[in-house]
C-alpha positions in Angstrom: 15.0 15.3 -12.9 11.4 16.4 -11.2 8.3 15.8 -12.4 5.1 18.1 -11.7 2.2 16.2 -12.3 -1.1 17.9 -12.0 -4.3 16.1 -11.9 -7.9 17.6 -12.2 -11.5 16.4 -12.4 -12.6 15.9 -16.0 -15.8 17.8 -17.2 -19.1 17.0 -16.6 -17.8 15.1 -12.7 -18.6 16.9 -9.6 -16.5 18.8 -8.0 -17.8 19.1 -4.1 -14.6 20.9 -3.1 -14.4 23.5 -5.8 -18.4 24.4 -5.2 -17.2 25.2 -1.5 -14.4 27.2 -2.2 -16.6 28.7 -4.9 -19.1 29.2 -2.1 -16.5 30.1 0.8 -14.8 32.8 -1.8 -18.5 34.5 -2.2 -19.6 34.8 1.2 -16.1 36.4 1.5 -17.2 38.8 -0.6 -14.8 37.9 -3.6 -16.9 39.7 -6.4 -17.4 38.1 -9.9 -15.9 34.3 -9.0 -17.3 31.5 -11.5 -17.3 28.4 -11.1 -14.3 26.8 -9.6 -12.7 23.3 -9.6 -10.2 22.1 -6.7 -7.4 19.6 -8.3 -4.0 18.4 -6.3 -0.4 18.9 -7.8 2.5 15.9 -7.3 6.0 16.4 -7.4 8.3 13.5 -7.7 12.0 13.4 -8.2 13.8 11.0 -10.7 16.9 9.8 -10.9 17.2 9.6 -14.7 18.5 12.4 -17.3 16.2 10.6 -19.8 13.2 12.9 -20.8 11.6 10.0 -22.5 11.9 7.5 -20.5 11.4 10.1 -17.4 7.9 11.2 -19.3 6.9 7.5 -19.6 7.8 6.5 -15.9 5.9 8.8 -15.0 2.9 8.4 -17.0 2.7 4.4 -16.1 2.9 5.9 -12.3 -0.2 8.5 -13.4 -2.4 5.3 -14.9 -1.6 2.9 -11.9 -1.8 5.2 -8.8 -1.4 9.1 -9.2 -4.7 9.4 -11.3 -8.3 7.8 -11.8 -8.2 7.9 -15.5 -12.1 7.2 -15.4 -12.3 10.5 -13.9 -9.9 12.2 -13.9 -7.3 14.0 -16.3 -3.5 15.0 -15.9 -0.7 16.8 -17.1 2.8 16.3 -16.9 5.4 18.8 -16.3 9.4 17.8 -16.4 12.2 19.5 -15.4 16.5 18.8 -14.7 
């Protein structure tokens, strides 16, 4: 089973990164850009068939190491 976890700045926290690609897209002259904000995408394989206890693996390894719960937010993706 993989897991595609993707984790992204909450609200209201600056995002340096995605005000320079918002910045670096409008001096290319990308037209009509907003704001933008700049996250990071982790895939880990697992060697369970277990959705469950696949979803809640990788949920503790989100809260201990993937992810800054104080600021940050994340989403889980699984799939055989």
């Amino acid at each position: 089973m993989k897991a595609r976890i993707h984790v992204f700045l909450k609200d209201g926290v600056l995002d340096p990164q995605g005000e320079a690609i918002s910045g670096s897209l409008k001096h290319l002259g990308f037209e009509g850009v907003g704001s933008v904000r700049q996250g990071k995408l982790i895939e880990v394989e697992l060697h369970t068939a277990d959705a469950e206890a696949a979803h809640d693996q990788v949920k503790a390894m989100c809260d201990k190491l993937l992810a800054n719960p104080v600021i940050e937010n994340y989403s889980i993706e699984l799939s055989a």
